[in-house]
ChimeraX commands (.cxc) that place a marker at each C-alpha (Angstrom):
marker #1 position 110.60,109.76,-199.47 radius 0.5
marker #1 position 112.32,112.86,-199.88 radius 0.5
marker #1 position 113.12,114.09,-203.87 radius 0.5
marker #1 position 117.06,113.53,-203.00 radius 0.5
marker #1 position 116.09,109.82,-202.18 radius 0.5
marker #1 position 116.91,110.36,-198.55 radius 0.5
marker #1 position 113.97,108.64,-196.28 radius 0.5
marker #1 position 112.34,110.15,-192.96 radius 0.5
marker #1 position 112.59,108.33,-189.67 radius 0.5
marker #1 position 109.01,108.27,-187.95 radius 0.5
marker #1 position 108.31,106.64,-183.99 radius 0.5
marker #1 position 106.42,103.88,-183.89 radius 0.5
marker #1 position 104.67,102.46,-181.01 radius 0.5
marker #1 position 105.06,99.09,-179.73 radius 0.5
marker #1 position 102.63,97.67,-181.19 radius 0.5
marker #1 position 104.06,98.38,-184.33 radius 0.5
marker #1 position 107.15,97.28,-183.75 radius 0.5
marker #1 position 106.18,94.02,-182.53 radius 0.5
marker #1 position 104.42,93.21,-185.79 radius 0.5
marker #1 position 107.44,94.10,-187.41 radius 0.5
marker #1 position 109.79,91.42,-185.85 radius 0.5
marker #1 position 106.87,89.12,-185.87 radius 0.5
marker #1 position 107.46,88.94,-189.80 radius 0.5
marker #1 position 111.20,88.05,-188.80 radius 0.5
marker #1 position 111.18,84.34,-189.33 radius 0.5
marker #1 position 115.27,83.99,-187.95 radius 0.5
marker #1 position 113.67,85.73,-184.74 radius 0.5
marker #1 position 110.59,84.14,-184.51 radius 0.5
marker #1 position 112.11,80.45,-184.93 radius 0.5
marker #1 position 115.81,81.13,-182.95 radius 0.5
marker #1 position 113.09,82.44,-180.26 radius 0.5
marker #1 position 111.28,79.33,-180.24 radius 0.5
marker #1 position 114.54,77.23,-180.27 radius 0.5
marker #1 position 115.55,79.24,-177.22 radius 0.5
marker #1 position 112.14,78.86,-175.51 radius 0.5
marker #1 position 112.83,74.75,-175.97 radius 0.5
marker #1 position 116.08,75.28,-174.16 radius 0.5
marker #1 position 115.24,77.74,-171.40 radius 0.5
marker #1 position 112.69,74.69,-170.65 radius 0.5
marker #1 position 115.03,72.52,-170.54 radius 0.5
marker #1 position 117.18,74.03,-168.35 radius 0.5
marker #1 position 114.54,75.28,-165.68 radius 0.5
marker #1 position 113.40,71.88,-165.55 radius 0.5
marker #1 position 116.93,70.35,-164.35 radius 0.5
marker #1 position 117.52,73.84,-162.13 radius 0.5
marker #1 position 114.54,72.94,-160.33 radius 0.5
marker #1 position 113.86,68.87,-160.24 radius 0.5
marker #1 position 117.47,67.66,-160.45 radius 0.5
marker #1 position 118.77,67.98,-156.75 radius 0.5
marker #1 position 115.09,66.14,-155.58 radius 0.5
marker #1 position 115.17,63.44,-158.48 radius 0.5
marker #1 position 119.26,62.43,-158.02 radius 0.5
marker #1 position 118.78,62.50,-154.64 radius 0.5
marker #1 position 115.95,60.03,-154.77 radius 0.5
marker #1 position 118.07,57.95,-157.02 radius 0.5
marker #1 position 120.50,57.72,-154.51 radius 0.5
marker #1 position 117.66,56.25,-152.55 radius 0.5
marker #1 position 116.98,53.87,-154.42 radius 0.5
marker #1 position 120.37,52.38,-155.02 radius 0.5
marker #1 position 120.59,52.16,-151.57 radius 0.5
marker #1 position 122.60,55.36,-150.27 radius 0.5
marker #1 position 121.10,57.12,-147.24 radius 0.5
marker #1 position 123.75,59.28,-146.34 radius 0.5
marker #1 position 123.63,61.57,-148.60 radius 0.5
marker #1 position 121.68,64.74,-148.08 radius 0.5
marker #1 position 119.36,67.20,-150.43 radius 0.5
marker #1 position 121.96,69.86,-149.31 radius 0.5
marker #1 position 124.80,68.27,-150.84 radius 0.5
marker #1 position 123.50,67.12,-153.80 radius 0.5
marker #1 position 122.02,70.67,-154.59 radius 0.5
marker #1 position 125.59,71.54,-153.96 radius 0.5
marker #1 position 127.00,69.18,-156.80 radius 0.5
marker #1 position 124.41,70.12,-159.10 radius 0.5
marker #1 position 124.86,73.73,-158.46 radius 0.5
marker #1 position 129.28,73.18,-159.02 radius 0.5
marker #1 position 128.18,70.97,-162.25 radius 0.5
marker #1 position 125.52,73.69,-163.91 radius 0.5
marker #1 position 127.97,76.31,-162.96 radius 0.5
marker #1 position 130.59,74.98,-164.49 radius 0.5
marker #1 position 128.74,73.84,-167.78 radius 0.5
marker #1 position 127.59,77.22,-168.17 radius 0.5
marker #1 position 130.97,78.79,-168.20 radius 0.5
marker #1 position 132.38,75.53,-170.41 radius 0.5
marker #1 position 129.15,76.13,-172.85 radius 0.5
marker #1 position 128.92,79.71,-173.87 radius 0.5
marker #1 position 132.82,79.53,-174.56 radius 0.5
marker #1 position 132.48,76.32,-176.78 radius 0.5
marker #1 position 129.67,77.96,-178.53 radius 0.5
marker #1 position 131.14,81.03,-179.61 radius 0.5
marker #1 position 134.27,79.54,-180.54 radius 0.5
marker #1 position 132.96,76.68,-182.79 radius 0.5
marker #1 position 130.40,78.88,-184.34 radius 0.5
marker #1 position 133.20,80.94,-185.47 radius 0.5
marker #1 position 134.73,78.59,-187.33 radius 0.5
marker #1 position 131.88,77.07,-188.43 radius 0.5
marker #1 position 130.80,80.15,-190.08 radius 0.5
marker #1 position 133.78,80.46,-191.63 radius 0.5
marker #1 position 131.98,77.97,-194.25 radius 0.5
marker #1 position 128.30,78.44,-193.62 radius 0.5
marker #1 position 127.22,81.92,-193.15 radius 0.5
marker #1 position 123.99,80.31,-191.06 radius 0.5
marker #1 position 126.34,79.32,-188.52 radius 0.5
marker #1 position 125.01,80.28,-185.79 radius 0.5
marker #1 position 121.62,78.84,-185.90 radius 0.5
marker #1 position 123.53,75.18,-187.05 radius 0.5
marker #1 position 125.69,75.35,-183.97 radius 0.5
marker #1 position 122.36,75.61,-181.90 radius 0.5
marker #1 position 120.36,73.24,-183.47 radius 0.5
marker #1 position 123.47,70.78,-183.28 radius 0.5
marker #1 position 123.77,71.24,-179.40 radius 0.5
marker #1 position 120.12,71.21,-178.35 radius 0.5
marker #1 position 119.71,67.97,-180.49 radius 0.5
marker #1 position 123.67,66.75,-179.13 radius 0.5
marker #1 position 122.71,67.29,-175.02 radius 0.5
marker #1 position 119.19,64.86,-175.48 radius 0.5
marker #1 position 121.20,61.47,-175.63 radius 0.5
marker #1 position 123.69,62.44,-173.05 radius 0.5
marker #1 position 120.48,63.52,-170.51 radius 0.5
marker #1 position 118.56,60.98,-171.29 radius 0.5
marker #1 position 121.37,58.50,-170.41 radius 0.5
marker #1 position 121.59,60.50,-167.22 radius 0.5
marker #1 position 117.89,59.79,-166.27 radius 0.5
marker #1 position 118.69,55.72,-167.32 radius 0.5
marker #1 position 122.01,55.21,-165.41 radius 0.5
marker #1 position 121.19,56.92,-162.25 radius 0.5
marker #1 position 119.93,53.80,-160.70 radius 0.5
marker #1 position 123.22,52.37,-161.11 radius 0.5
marker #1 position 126.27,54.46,-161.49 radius 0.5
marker #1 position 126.07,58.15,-159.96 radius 0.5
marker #1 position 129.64,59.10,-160.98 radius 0.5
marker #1 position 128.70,58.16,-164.81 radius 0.5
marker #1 position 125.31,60.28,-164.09 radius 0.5
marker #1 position 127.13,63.40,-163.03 radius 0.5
marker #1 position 129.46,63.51,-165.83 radius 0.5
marker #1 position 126.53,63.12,-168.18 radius 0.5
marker #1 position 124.42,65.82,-166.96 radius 0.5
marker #1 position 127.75,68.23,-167.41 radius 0.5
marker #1 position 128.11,67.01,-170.81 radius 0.5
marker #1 position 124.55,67.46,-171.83 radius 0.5
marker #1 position 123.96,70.62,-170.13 radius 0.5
marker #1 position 127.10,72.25,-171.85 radius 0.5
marker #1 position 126.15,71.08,-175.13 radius 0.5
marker #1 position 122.54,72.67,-174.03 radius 0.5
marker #1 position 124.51,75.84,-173.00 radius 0.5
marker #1 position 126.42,76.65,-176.26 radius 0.5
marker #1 position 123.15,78.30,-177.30 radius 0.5
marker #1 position 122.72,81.27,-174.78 radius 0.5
marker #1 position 125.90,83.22,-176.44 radius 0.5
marker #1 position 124.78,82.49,-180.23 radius 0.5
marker #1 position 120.65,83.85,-179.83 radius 0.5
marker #1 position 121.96,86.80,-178.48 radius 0.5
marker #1 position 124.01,87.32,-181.72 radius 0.5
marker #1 position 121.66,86.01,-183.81 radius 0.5
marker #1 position 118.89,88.65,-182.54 radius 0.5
marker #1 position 121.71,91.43,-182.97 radius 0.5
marker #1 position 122.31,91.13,-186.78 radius 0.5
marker #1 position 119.02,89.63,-188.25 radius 0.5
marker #1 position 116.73,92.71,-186.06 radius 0.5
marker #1 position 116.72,96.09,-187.73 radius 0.5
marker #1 position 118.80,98.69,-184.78 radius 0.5
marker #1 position 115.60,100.16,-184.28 radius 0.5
marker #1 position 113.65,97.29,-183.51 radius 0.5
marker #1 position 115.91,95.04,-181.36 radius 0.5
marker #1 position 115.28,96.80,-177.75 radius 0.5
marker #1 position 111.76,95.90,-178.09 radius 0.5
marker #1 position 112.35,92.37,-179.87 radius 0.5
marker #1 position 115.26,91.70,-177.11 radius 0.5
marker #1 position 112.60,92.28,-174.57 radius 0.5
marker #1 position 109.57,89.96,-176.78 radius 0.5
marker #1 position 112.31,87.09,-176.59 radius 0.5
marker #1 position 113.15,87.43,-172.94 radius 0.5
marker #1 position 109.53,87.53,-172.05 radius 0.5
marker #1 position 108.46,84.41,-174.37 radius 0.5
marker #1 position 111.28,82.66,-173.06 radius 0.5
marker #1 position 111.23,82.47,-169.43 radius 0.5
marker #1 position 107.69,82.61,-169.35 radius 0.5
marker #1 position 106.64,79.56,-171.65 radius 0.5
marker #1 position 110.12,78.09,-170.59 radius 0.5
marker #1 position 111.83,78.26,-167.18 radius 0.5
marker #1 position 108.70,79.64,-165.98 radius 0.5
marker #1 position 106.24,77.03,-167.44 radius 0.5
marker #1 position 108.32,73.17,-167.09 radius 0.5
marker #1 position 108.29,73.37,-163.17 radius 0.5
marker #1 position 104.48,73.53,-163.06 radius 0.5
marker #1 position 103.92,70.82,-166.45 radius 0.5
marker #1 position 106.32,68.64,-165.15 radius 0.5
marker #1 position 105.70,68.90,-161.46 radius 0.5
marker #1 position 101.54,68.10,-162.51 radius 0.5
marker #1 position 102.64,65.15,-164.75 radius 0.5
marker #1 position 104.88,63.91,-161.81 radius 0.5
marker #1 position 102.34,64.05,-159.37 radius 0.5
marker #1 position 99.98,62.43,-162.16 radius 0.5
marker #1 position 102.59,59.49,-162.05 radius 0.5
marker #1 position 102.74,58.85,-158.58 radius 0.5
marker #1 position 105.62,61.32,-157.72 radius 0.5
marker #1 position 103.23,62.83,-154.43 radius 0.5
marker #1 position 103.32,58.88,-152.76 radius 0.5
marker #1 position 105.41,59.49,-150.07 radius 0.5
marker #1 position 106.99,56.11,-151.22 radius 0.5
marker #1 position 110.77,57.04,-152.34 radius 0.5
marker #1 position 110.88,54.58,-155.35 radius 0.5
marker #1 position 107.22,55.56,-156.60 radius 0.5
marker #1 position 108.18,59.18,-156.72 radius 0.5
marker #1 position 111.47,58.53,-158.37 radius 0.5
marker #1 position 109.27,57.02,-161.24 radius 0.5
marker #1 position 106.99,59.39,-161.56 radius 0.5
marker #1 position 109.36,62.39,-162.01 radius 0.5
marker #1 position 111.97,60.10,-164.23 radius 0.5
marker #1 position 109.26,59.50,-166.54 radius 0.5
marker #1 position 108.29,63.40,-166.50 radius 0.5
marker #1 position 111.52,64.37,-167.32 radius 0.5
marker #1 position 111.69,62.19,-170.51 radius 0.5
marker #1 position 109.46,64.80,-171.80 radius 0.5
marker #1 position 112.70,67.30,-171.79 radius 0.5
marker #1 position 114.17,65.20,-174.47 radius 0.5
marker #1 position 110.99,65.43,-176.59 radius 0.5
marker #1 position 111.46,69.22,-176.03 radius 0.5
marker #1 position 114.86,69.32,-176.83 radius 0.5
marker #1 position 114.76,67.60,-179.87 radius 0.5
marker #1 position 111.35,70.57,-180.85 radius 0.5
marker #1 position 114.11,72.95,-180.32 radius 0.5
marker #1 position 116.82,71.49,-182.56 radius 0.5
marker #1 position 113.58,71.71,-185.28 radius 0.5
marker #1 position 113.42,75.28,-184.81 radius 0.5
marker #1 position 116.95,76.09,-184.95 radius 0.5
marker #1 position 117.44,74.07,-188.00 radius 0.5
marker #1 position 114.39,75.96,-189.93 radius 0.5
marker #1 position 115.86,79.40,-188.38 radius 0.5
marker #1 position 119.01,78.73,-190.16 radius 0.5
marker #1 position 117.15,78.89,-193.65 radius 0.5
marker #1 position 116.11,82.13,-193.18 radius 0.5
marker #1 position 119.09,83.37,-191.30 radius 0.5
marker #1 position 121.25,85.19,-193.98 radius 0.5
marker #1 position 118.36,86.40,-195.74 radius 0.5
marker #1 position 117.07,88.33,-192.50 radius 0.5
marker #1 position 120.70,89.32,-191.63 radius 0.5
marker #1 position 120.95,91.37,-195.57 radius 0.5
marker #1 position 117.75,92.74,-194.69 radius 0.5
marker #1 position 118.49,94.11,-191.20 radius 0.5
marker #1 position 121.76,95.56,-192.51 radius 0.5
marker #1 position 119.91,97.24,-195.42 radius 0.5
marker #1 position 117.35,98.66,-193.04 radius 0.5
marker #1 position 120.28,99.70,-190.33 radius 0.5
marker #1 position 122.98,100.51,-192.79 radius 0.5
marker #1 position 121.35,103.01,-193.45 radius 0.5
marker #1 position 121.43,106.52,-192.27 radius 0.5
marker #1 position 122.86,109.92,-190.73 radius 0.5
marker #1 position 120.22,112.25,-189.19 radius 0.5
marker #1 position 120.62,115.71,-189.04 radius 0.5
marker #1 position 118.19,118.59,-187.29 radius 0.5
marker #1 position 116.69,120.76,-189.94 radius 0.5
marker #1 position 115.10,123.66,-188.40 radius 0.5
marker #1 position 111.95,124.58,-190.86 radius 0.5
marker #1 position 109.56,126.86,-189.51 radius 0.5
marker #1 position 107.39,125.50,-187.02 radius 0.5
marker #1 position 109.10,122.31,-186.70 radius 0.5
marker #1 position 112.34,122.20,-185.29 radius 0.5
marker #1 position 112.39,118.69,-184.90 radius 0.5
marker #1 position 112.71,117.84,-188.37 radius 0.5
marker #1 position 114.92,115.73,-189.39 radius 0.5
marker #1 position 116.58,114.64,-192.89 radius 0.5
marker #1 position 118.44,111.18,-193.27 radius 0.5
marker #1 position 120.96,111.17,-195.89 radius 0.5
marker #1 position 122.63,107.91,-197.21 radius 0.5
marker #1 position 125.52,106.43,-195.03 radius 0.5
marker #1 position 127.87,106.73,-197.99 radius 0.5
marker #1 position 127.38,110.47,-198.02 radius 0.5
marker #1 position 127.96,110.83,-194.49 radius 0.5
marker #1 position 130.69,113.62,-194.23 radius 0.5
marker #1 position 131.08,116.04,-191.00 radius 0.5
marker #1 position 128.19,118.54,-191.49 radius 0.5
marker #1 position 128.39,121.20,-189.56 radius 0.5
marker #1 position 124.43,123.81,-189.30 radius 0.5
marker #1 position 125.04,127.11,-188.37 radius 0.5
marker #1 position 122.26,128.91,-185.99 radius 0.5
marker #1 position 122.39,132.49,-186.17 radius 0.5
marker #1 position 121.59,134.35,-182.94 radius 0.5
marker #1 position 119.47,137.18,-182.63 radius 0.5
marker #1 position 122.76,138.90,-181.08 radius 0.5
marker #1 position 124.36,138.26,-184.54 radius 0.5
marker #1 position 126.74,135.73,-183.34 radius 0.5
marker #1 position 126.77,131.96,-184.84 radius 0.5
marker #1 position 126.94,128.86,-183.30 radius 0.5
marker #1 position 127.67,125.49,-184.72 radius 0.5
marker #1 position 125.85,122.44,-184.04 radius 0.5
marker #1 position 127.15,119.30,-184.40 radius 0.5
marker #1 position 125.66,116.94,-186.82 radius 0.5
marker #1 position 123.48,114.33,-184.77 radius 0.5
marker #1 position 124.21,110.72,-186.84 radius 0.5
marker #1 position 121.99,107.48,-186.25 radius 0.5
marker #1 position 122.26,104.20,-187.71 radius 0.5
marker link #1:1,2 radius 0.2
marker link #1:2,3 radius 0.2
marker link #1:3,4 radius 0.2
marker link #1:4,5 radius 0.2
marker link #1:5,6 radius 0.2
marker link #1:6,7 radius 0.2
marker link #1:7,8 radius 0.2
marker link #1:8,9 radius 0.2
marker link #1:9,10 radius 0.2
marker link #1:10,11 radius 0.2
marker link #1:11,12 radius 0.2
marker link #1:12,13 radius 0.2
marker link #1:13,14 radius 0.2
marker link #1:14,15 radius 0.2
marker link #1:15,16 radius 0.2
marker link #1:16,17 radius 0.2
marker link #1:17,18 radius 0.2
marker link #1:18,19 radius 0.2
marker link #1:19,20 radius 0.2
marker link #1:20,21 radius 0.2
marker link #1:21,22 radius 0.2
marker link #1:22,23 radius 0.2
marker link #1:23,24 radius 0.2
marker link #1:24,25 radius 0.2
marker link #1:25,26 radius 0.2
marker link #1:26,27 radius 0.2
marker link #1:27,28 radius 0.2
marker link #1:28,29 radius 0.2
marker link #1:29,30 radius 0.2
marker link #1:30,31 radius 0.2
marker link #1:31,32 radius 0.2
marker link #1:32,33 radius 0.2
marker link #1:33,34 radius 0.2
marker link #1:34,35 radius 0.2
marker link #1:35,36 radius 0.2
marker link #1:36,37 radius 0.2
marker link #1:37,38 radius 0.2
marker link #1:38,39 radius 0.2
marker link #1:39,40 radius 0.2
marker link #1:40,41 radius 0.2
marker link #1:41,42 radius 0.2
marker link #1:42,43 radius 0.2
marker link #1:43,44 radius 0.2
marker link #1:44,45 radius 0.2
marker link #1:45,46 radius 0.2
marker link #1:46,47 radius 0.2
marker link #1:47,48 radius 0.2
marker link #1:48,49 radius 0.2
marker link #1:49,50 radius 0.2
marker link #1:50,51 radius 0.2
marker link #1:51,52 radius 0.2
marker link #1:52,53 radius 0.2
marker link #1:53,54 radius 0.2
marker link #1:54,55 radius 0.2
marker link #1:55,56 radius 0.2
marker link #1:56,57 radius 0.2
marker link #1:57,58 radius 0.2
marker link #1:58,59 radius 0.2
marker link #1:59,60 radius 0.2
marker link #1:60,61 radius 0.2
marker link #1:61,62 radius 0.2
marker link #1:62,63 radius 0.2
marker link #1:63,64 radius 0.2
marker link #1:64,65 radius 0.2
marker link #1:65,66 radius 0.2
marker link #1:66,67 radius 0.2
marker link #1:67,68 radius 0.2
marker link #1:68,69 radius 0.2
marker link #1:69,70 radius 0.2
marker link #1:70,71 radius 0.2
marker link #1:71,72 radius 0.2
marker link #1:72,73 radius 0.2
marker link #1:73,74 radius 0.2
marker link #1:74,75 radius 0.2
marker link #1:75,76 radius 0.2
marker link #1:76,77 radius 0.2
marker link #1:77,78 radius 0.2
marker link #1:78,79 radius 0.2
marker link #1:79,80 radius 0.2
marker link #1:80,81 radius 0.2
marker link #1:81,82 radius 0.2
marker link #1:82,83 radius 0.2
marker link #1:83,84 radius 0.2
marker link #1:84,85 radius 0.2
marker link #1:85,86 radius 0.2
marker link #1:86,87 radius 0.2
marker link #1:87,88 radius 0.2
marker link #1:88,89 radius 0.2
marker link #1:89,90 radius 0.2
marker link #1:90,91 radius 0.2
marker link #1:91,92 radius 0.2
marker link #1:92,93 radius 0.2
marker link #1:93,94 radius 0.2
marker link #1:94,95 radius 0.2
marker link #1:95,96 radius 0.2
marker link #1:96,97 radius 0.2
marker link #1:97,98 radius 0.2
marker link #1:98,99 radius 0.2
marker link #1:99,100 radius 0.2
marker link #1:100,101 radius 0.2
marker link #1:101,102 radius 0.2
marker link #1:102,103 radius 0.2
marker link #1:103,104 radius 0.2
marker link #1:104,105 radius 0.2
marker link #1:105,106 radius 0.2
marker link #1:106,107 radius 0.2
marker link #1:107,108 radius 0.2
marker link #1:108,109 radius 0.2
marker link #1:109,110 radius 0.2
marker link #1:110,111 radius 0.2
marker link #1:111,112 radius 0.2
marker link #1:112,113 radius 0.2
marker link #1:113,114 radius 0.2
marker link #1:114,115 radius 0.2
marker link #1:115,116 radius 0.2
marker link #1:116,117 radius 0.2
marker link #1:117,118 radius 0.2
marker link #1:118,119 radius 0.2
marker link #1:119,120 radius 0.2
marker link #1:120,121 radius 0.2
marker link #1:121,122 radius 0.2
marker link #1:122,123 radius 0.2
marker link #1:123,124 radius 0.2
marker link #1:124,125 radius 0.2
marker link #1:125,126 radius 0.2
marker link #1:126,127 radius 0.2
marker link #1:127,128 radius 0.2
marker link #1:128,129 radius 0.2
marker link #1:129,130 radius 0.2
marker link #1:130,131 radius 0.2
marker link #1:131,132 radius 0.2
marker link #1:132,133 radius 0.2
marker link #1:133,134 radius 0.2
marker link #1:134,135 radius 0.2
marker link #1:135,136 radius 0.2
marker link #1:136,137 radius 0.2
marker link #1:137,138 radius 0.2
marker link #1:138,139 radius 0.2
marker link #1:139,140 radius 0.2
marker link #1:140,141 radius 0.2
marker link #1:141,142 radius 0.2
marker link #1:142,143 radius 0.2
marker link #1:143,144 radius 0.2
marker link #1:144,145 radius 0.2
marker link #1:145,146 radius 0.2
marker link #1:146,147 radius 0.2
marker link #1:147,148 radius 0.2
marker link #1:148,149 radius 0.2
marker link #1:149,150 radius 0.2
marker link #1:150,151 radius 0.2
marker link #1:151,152 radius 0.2
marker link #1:152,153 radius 0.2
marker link #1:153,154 radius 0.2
marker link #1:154,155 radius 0.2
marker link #1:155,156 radius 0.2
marker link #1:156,157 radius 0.2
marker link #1:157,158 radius 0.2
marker link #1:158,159 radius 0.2
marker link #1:159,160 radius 0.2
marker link #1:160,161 radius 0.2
marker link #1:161,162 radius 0.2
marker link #1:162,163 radius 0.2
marker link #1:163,164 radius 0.2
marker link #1:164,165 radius 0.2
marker link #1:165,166 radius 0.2
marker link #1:166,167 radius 0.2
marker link #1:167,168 radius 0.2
marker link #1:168,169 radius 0.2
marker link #1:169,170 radius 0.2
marker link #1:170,171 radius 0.2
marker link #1:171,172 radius 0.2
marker link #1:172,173 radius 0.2
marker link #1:173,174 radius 0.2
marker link #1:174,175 radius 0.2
marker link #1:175,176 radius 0.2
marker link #1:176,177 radius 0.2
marker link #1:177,178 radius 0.2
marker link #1:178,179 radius 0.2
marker link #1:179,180 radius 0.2
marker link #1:180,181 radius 0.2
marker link #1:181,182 radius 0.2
marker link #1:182,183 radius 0.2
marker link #1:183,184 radius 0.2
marker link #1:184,185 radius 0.2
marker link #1:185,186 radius 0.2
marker link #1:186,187 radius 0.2
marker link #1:187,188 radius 0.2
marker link #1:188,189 radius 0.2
marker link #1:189,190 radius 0.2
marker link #1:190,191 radius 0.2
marker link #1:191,192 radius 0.2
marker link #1:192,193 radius 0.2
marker link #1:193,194 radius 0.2
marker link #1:194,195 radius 0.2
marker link #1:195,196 radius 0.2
marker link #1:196,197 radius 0.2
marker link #1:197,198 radius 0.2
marker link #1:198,199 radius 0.2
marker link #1:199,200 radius 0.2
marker link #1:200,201 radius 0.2
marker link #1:201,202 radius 0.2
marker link #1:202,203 radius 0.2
marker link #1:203,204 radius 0.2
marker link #1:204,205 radius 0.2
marker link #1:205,206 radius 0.2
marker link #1:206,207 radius 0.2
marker link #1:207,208 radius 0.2
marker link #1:208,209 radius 0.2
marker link #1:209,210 radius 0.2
marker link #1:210,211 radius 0.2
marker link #1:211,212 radius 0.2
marker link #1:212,213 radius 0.2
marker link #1:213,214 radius 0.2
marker link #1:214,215 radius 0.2
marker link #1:215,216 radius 0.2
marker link #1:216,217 radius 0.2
marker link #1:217,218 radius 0.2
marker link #1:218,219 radius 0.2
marker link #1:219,220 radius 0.2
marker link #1:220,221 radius 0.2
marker link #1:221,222 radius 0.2
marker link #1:222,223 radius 0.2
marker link #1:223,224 radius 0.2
marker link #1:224,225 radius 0.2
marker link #1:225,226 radius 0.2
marker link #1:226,227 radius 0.2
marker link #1:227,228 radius 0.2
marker link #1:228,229 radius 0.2
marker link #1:229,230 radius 0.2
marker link #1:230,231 radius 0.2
marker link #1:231,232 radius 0.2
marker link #1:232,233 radius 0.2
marker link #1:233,234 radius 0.2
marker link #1:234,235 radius 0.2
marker link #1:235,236 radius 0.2
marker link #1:236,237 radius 0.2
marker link #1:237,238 radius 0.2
marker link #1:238,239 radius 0.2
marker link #1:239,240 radius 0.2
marker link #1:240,241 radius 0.2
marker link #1:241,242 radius 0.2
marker link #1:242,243 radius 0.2
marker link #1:243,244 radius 0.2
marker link #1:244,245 radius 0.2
marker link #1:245,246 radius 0.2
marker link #1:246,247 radius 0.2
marker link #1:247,248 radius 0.2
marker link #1:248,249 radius 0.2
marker link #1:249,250 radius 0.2
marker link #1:250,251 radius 0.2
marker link #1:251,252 radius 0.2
marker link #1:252,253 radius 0.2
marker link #1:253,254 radius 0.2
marker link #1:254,255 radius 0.2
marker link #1:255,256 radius 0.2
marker link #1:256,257 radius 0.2
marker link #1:257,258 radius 0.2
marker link #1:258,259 radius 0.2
marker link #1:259,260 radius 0.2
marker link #1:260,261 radius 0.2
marker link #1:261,262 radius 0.2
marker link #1:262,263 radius 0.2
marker link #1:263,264 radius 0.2
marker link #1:264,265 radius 0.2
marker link #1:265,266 radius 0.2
marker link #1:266,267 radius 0.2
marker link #1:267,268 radius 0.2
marker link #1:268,269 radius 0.2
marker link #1:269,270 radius 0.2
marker link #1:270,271 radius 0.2
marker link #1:271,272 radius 0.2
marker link #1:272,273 radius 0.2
marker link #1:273,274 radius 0.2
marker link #1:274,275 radius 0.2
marker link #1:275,276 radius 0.2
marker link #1:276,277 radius 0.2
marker link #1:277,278 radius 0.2
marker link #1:278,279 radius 0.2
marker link #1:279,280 radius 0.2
marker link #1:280,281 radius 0.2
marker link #1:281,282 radius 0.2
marker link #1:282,283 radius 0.2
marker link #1:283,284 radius 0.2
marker link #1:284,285 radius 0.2
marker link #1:285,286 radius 0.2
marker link #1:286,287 radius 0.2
marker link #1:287,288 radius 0.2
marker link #1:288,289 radius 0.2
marker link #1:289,290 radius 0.2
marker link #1:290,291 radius 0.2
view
């Protein structure tokens, strides 16, 4: 700390870094949440088409091919998507009109909101497909309000220094524990329950009961988001203190010319450093500012 009460930036290495936004419970617990629902998500991406298609089966249509029900589920996730991160910014905006933890409440709500509609989906299949399709677009929109609001969450609660690295951390837990990791637990448990038979109504057990397990997860995430949200503002003032923060300017002293001096944002004024040739003529450098 310098004697004017500016402070002096420093690198860090990863390492570092990662410890740093390990101590950020709003990241820590929003990445979590979002872990829950990137599960969620790759499990319907990947055993949906199969697992309506079988219940077609077993209510007794044949016609109907893996191609074309791919096709609706494709048209149905699509269009969820689009419906879901639109919903969820706009109703966290006026939630947080009221609650500054907004954010984090609008996830939790959805995650915990889309369990009864998909679990109604994996009940009424046998029976009504048109009442199962409009279900899993309901559920997976309410599941999709999330992806714009982590984003933003990780934005304003992670220091401006830190969130490159802590943007990469969440991406990596969350497609790798998530997406990445409910094919292969579900797909074992499936095959655990009979879902390898060969027998059409067997199989459609097996993975029915394996995707129960999604709810279970959903409802973990909802957990998570609701904990991140007490945390949320406190982690947002801190990340603004520690960003809020600084100009840099290049102050050439002796043998390091790669000093540099951070002065308070609120005496930020257009600084000008004059370099004096050897030739006697002066050049001005613009001020470099960082926040």
């Amino acid at each position: 700390m310098a004697e004017d009460g500016a402070s002096h930036h420093s690198n860090s290495t990863v390492a570092e870094d990662i410890k740093s936004i390990a101590k950020n419970k709003t990241f820590v617990l929003s990445s979590l949440g979002n872990t829950c629902v990137t599960f969620v998500s790759g499990a319907l991406a990947f055993f949906a088409p199969k697992f309506m298609l079988n219940a077609y089966r077993v209510s007794g249509n044949d016609v109907i091919h893996l191609d074309d029900v791919s096709l609706y589920m494709g048209i149905i996730t699509t269009s969820a998507g689009f419906v879901g991160v639109a919903l969820g910014t706009v109703v966290a905006r006026h939630v947080k009109r009221v609650h500054l933890n907004g954010d984090a409440l609008v996830c939790a709500v959805g995650i915990l909101a889309s369990s009864p509609f998909l679990y109604g989906a994996l009940v009424l299949c046998e029976f009504n497909m048109i009442i199962t399709w409009i279900l899993v677009f309901i559920g997976e929109t309410l599941l999709f309000m999330n992806w714009p609001l982590v984003a933003d969450m990780l934005l304003y609660t992670v220091p401006a220094t830190l969130r490159s690295t802590a943007e990469a951390v969440q991406l990596f837990v969350c497609h790798m524990l998530g997406d990445a990791a409910s094919p292969f637990i579900l797909g074992g448990l499936s095959e655990a329950l009979g879902g390898a038979s060969g027998d059409t109504e067997t199989e459609f057990k097996g993975l029915q009961n394996s995707l129960f397990i999604t709810l279970f997860i959903s409802v973990l995430g909802g957990g998570f988001f609701l904990f991140s949200s007490l945390y949320l503002v406190k982690d947002k003032n801190a990340a603004e203190a520690a960003t809020k923060g600084t100009a840099v300017r290049p102050i050439h002293t002796g043998s390091r010319p790669d000093h540099r001096q951070t002065l308070p944002l609120d005496d930020m004024v257009p600084l000008m450093e004059d370099d004096d040739d050897s030739d006697g003529h002066t050049d001005s450098q613009l001020v470099l500012l960082s926040t």
